[in-house]
N, CA, C and O atoms as a DFTB+ gen file, in Angstrom:
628 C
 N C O
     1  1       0.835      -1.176       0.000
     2  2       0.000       0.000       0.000
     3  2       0.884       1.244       0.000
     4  3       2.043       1.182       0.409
     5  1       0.447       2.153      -0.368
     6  2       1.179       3.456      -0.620
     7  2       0.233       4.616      -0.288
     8  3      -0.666       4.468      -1.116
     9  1      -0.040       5.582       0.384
    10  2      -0.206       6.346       0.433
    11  2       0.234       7.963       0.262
    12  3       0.851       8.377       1.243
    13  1       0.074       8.726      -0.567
    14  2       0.860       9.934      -1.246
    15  2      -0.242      10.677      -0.268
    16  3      -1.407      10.351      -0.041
    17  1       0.889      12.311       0.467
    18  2      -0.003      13.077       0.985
    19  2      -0.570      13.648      -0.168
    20  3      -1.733      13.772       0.215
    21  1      -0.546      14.032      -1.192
    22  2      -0.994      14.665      -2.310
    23  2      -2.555      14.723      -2.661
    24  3      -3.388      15.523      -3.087
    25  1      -2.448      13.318      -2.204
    26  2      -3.769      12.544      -2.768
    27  2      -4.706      12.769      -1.507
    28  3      -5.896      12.883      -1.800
    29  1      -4.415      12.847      -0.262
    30  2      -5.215      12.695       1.027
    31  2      -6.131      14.449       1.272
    32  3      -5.679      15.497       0.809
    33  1      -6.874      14.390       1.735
    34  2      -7.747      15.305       2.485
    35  2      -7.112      16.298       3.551
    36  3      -6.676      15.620       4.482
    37  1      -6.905      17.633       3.754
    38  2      -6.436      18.060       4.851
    39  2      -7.374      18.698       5.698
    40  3      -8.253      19.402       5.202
    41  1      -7.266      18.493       7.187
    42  2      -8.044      18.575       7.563
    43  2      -7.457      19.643       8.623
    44  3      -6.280      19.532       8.966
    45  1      -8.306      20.729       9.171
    46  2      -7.869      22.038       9.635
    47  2      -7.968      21.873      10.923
    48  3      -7.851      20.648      10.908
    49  1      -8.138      22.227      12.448
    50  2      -8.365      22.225      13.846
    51  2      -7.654      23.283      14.102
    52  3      -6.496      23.561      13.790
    53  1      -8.600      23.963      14.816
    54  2      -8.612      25.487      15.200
    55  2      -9.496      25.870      16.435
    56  3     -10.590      26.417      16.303
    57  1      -8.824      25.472      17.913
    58  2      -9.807      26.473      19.004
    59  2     -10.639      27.280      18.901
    60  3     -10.711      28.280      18.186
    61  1     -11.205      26.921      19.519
    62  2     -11.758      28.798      19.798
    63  2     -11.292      29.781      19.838
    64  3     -11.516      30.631      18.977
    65  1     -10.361      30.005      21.024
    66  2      -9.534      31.429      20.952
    67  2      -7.960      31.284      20.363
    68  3      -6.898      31.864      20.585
    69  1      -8.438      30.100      19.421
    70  2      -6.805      30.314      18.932
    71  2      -5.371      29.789      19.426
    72  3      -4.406      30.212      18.789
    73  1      -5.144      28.968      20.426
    74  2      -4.747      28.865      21.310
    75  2      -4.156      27.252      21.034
    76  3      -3.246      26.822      21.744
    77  1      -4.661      26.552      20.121
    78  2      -4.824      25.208      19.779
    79  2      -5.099      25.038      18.045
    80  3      -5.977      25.697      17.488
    81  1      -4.299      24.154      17.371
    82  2      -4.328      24.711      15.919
    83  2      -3.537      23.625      15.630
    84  3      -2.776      23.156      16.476
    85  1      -3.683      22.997      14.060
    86  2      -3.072      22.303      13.071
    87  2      -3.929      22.355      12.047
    88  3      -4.931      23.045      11.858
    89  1      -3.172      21.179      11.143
    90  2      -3.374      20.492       9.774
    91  2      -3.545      19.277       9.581
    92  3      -3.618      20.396       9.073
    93  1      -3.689      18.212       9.430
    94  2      -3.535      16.558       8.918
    95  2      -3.927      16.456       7.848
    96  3      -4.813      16.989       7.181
    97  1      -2.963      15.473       7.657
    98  2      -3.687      13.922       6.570
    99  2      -3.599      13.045       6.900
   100  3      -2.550      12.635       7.397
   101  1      -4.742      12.295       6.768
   102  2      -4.700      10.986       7.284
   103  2      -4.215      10.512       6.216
   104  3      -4.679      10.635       5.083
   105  1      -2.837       9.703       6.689
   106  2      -1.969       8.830       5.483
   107  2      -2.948       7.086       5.123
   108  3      -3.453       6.642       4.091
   109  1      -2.845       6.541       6.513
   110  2      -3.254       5.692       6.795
   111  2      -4.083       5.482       7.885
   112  3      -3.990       6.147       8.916
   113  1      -5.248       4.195       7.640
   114  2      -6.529       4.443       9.005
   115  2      -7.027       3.327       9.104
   116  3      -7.343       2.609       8.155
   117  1      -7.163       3.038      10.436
   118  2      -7.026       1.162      10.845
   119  2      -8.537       1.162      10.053
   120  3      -8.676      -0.015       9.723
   121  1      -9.610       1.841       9.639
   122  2     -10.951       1.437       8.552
   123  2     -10.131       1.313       7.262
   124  3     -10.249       0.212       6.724
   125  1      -9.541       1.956       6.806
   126  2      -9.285       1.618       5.109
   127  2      -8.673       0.775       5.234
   128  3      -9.367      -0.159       4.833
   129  1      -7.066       0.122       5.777
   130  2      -6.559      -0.866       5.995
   131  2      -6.366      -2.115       6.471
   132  3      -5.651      -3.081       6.204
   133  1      -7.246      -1.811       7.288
   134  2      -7.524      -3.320       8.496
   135  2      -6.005      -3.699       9.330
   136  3      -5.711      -4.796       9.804
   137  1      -5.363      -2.738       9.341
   138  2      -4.120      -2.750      10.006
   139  2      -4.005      -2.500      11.631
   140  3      -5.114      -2.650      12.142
   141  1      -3.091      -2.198      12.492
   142  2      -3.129      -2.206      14.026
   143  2      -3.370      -0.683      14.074
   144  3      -3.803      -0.133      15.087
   145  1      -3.135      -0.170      13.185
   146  2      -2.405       1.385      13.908
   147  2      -2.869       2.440      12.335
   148  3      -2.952       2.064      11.166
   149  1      -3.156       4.186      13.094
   150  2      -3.482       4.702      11.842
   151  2      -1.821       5.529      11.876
   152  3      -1.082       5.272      12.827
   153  1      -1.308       6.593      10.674
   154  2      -0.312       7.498      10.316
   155  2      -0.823       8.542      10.387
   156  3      -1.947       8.453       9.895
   157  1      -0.534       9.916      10.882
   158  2      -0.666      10.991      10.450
   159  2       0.231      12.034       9.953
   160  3       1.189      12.018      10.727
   161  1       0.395      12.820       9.174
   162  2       1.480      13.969       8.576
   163  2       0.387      15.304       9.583
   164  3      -0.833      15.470       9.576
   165  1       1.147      15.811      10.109
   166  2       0.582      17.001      10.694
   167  2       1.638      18.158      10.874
   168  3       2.754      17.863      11.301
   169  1       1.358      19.339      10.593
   170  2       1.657      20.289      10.134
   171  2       1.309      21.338      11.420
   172  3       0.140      21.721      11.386
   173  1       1.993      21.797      12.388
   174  2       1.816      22.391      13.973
   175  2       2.353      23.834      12.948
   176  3       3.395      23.815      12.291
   177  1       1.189      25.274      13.010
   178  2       1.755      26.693      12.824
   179  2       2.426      27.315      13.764
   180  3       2.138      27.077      14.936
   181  1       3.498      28.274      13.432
   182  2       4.111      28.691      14.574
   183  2       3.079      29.721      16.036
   184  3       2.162      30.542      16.009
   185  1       3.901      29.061      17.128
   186  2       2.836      30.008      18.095
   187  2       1.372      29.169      18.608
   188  3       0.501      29.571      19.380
   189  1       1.485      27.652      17.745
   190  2       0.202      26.884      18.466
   191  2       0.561      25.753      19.395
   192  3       1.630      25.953      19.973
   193  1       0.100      24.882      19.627
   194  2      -0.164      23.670      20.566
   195  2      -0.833      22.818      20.242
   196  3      -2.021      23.140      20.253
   197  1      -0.536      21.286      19.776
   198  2      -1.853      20.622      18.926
   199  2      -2.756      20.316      20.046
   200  3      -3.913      20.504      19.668
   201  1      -2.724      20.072      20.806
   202  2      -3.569      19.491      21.704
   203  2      -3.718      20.299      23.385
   204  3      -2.853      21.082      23.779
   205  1      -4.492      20.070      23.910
   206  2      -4.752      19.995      25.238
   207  2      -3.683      19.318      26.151
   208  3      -3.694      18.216      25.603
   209  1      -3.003      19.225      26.897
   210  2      -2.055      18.513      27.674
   211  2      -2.818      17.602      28.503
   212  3      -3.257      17.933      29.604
   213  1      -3.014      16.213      27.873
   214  2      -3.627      15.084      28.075
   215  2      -2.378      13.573      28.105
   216  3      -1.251      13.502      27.617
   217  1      -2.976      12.802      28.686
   218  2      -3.076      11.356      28.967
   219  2      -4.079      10.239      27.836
   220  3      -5.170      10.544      27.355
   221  1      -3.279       8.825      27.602
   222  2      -4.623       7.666      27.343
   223  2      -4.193       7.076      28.601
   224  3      -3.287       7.067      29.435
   225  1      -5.817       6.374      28.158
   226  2      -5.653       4.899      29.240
   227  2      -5.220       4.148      28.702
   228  3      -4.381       3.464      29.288
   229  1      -5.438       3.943      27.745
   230  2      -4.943       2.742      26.376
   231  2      -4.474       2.879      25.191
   232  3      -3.847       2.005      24.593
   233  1      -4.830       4.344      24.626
   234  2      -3.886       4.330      23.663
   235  2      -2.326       5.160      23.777
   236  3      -1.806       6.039      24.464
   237  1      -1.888       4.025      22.337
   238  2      -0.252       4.427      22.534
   239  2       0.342       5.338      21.109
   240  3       0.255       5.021      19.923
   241  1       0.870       6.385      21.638
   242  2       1.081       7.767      20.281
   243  2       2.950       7.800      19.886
   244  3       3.854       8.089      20.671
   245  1       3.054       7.449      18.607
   246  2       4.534       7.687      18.684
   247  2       4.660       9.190      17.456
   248  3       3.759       9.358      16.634
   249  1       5.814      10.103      17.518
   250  2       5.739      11.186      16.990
   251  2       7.248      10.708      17.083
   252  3       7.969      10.132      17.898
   253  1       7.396      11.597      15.012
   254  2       8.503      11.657      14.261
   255  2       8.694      13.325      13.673
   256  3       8.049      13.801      12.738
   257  1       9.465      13.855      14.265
   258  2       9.836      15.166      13.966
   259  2      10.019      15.255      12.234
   260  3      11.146      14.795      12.053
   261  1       9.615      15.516      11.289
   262  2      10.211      15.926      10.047
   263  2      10.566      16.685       9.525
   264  3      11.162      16.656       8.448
   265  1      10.197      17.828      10.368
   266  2      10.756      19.122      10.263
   267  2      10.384      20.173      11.104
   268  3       9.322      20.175      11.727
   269  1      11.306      21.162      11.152
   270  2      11.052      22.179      12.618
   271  2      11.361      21.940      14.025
   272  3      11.894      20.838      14.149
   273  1      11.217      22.599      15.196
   274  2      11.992      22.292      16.321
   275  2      10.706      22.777      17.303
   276  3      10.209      23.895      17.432
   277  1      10.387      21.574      17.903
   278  2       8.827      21.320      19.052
   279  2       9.315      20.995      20.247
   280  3      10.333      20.347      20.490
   281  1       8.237      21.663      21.283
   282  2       8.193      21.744      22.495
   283  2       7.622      20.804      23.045
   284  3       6.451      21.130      23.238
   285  1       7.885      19.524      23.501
   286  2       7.259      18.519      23.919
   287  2       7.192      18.254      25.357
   288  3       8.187      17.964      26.020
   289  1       5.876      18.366      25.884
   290  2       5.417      18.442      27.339
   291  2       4.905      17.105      27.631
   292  3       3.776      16.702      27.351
   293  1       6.055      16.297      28.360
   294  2       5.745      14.832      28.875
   295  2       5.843      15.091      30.227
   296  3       6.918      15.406      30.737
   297  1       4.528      14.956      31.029
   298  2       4.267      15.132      31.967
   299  2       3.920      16.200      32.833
   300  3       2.866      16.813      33.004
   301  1       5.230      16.295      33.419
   302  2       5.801      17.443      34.441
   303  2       7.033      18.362      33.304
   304  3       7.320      19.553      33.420
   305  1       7.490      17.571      32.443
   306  2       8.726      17.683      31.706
   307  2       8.780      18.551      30.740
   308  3       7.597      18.873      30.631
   309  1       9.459      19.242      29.839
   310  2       9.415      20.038      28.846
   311  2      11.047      19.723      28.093
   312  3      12.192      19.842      28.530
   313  1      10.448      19.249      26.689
   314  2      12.004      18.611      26.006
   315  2      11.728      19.490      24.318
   316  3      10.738      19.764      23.639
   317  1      13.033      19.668      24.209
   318  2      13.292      19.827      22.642
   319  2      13.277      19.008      21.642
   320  3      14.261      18.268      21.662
   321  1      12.400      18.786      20.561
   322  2      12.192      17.988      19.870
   323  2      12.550      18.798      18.602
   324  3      11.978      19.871      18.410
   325  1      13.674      18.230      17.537
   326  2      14.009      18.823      16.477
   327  2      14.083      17.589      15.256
   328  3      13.955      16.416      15.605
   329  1      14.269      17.894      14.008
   330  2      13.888      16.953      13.091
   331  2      14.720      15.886      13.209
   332  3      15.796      15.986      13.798
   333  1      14.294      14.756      12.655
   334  2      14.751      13.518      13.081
   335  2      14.352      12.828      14.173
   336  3      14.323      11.597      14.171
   337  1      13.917      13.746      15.478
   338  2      13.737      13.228      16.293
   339  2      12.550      12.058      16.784
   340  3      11.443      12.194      16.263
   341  1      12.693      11.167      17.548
   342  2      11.397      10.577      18.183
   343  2      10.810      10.192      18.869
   344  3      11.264       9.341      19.633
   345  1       9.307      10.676      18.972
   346  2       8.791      10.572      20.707
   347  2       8.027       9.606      20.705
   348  3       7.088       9.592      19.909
   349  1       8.207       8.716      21.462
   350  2       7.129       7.765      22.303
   351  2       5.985       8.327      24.090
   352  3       6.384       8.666      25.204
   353  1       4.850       8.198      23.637
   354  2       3.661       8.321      24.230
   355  2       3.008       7.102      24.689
   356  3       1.945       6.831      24.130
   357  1       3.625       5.955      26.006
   358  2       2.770       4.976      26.132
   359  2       1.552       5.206      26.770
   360  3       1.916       5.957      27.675
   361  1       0.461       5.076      26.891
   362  2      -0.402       4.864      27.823
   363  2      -0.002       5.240      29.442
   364  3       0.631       4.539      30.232
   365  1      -0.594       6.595      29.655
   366  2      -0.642       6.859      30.951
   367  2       0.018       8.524      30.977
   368  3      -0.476       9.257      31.834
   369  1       0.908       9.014      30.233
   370  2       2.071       9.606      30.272
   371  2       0.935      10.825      29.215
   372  3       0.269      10.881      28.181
   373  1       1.384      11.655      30.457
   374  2       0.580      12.844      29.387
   375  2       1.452      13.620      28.847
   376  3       2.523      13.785      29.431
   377  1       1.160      14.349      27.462
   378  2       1.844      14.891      26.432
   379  2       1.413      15.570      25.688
   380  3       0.375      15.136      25.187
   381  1       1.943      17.110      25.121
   382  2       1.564      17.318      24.226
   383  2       2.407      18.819      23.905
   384  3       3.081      19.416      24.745
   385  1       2.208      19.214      22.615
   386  2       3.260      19.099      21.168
   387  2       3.201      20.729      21.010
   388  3       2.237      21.149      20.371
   389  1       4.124      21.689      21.521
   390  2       4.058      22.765      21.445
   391  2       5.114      23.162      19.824
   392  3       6.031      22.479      19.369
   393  1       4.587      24.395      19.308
   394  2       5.872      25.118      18.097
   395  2       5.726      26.643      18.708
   396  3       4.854      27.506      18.612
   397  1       7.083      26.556      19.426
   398  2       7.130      28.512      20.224
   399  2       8.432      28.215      18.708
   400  3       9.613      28.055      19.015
   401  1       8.182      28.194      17.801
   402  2       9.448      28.865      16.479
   403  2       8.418      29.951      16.086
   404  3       7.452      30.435      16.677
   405  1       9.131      30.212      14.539
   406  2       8.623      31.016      13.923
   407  2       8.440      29.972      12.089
   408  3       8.064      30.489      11.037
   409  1       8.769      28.773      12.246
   410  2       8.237      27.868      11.430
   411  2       7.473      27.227      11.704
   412  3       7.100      27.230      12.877
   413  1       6.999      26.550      10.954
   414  2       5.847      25.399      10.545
   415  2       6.734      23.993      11.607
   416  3       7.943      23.879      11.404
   417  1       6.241      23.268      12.397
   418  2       6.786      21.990      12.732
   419  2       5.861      21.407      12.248
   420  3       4.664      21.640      12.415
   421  1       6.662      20.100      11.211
   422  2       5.626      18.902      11.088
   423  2       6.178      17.312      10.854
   424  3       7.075      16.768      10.210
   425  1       5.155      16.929      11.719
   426  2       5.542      15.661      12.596
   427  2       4.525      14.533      11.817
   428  3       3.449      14.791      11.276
   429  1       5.028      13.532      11.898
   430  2       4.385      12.118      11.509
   431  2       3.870      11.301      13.502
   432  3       4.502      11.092      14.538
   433  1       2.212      11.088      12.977
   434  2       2.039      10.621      14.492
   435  2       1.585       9.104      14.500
   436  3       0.374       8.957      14.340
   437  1       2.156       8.219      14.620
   438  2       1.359       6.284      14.550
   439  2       1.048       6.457      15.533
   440  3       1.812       6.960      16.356
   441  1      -0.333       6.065      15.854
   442  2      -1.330       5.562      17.141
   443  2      -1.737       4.125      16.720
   444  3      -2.126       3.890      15.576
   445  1      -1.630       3.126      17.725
   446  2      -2.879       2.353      17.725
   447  2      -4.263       2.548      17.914
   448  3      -4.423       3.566      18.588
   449  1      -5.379       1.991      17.598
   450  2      -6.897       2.456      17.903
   451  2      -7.418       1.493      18.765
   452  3      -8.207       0.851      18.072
   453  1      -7.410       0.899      20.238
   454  2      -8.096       0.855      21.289
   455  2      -9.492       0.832      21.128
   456  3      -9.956       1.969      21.039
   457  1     -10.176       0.085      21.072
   458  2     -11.735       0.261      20.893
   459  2     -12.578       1.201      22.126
   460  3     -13.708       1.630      21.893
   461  1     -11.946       1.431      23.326
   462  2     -11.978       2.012      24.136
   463  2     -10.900       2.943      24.845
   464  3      -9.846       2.358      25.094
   465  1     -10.961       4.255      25.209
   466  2      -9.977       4.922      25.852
   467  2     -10.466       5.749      26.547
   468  3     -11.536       6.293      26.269
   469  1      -9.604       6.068      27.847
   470  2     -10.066       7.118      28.073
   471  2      -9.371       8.199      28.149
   472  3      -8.202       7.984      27.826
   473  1      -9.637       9.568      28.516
   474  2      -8.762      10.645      28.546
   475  2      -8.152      11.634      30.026
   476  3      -8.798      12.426      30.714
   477  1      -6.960      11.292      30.130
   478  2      -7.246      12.914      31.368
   479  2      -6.284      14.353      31.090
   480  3      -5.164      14.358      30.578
   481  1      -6.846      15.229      31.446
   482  2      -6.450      16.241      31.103
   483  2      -6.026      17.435      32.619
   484  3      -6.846      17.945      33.382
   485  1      -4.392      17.602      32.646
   486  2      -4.190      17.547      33.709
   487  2      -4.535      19.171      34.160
   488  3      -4.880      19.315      35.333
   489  1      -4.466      20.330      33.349
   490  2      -4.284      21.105      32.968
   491  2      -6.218      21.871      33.906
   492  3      -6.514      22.939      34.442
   493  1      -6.833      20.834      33.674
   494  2      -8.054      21.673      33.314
   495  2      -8.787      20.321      34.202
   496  3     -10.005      20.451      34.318
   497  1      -8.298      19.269      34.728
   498  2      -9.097      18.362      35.786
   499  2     -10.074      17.759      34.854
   500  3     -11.210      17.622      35.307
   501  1      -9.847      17.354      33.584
   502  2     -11.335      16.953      33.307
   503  2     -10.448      15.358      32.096
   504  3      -9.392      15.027      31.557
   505  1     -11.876      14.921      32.315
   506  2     -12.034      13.184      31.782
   507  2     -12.658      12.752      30.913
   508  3     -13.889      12.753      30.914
   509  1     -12.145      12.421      30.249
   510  2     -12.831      11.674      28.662
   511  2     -12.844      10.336      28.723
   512  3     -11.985       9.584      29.182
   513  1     -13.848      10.098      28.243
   514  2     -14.136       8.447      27.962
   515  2     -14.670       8.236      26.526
   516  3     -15.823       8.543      26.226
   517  1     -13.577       7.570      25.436
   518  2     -14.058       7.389      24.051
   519  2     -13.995       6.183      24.134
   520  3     -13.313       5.432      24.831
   521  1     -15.168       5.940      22.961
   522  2     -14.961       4.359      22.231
   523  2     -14.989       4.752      20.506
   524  3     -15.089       5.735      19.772
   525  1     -14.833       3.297      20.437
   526  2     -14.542       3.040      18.666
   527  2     -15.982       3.555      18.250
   528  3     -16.985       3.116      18.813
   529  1     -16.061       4.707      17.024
   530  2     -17.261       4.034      16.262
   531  2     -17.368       2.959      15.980
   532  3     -16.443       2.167      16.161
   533  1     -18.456       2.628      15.484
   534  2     -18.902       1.269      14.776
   535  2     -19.073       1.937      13.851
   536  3     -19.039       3.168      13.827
   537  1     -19.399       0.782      12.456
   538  2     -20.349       1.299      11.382
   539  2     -21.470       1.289      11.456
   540  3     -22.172       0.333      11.784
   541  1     -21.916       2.711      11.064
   542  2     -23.913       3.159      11.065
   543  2     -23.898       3.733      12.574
   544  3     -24.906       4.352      12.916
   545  1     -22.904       3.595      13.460
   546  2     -22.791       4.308      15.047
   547  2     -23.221       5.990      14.606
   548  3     -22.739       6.543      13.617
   549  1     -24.025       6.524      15.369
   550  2     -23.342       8.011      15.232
   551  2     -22.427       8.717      15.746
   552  3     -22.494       8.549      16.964
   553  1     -21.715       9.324      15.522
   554  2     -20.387      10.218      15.815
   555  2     -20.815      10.342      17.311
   556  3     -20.181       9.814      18.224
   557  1     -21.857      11.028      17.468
   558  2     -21.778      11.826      18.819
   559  2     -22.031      10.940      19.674
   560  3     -22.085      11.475      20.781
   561  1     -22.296       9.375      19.748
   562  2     -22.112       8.843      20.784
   563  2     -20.983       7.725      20.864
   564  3     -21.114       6.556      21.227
   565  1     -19.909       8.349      20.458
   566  2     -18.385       8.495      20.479
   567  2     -18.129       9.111      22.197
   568  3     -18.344       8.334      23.128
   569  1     -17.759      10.250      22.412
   570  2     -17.233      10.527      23.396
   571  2     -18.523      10.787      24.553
   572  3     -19.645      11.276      24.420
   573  1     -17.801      10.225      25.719
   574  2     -18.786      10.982      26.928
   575  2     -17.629      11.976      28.005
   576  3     -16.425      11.750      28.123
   577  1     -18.109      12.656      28.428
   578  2     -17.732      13.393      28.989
   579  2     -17.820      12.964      30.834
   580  3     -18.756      12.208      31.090
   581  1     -17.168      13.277      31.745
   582  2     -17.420      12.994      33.305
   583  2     -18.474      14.015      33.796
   584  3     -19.146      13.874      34.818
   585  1     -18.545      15.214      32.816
   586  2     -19.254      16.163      33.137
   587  2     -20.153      16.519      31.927
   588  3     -19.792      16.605      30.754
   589  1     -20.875      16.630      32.224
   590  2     -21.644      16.998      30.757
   591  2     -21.824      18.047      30.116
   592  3     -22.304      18.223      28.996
   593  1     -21.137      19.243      31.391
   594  2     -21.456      20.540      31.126
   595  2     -20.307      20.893      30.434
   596  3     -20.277      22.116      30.297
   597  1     -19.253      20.285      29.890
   598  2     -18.320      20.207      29.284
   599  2     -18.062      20.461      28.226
   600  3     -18.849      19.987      27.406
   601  1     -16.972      21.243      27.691
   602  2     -16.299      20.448      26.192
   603  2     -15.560      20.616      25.999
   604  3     -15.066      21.410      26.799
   605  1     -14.725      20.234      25.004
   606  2     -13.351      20.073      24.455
   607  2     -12.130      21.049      25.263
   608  3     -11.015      20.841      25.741
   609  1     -12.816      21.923      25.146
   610  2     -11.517      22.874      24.871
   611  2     -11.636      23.912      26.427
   612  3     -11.040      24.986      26.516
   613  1     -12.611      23.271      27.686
   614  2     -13.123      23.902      28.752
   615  2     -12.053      24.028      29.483
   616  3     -11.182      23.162      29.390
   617  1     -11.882      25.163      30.392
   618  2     -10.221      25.370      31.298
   619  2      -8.915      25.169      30.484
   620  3      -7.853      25.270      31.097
   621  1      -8.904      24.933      29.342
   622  2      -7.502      24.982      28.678
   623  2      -7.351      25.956      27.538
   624  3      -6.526      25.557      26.716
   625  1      -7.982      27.281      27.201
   626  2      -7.499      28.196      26.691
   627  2      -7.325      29.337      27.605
   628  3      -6.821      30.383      27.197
């Protein structure tokens, strides 16, 4: 199998206040392939953060620097991540993917997909609990929240 980013979909993520931001393609995705694990090419603008500073219960995230120089927050920790480099994310170990440059960082991310996970987010006290879609599932009963009054992006901008 081959996958060309050329050919793939990009897909945008953008906070609310800005604060949280990328790009993807999904290279590869445990539905089209029937494989363990999906690929992503993601593209971090300077001055964002892809994510929330979170934890899995079960899933496991590995990140390949390909270009640019990222701020990687494992844990308590804060490390320099420059091209070539590579990060492992097992289960438990919270992380997540700062660019304080003035370039583009973009990273290749393999996850496995867990039919179940959950989330914590240390930053903002709050808990996610996802499962797998199914097929014909609807999206939105994908994630639950510990709180309902919740969402995504609550206490972390």
């Amino acid at each position: 199998m081959i996958a060309r980013q050329s050919d793939k979909e990009t897909n945008t993520r953008e906070s609310p206040k800005g604060r949280f931001g990328f790009s993807r393609k999904a290279l590869f995705t445990i539905p089209e392939t029937g494989g363990p694990f999906d690929l992503d090419a993601v593209t971090l603008p300077p001055g964002k953060k892809n994510f929330p500073h979170h934890s899995h219960a079960a899933l496991w995230e590995m990140y390949y620097i390909v270009s640019g120089t990222a701020t990687i927050r494992m844990d308590d920790e804060h490390h320099t991540a420059k091209t070539g480099d590579a990060i492992m994310c097992p289960p438990g170990m919270a992380h997540q993917i700062s660019n304080d440059t003035d370039e583009d960082v973009v990273y290749l991310v393999v996850s496995d997909d867990p039919p179940f996970d959950a989330c914590y987010y240390p930053d903002s006290d709050k808990q996610l609990i996802a499962r797998k879609v199914w097929k014909g599932q609807p999206d939105e009963d994908r994630v639950f929240w510990t709180r309902t009054d919740q969402t995504y992006y609550d206490g972390e901008e």
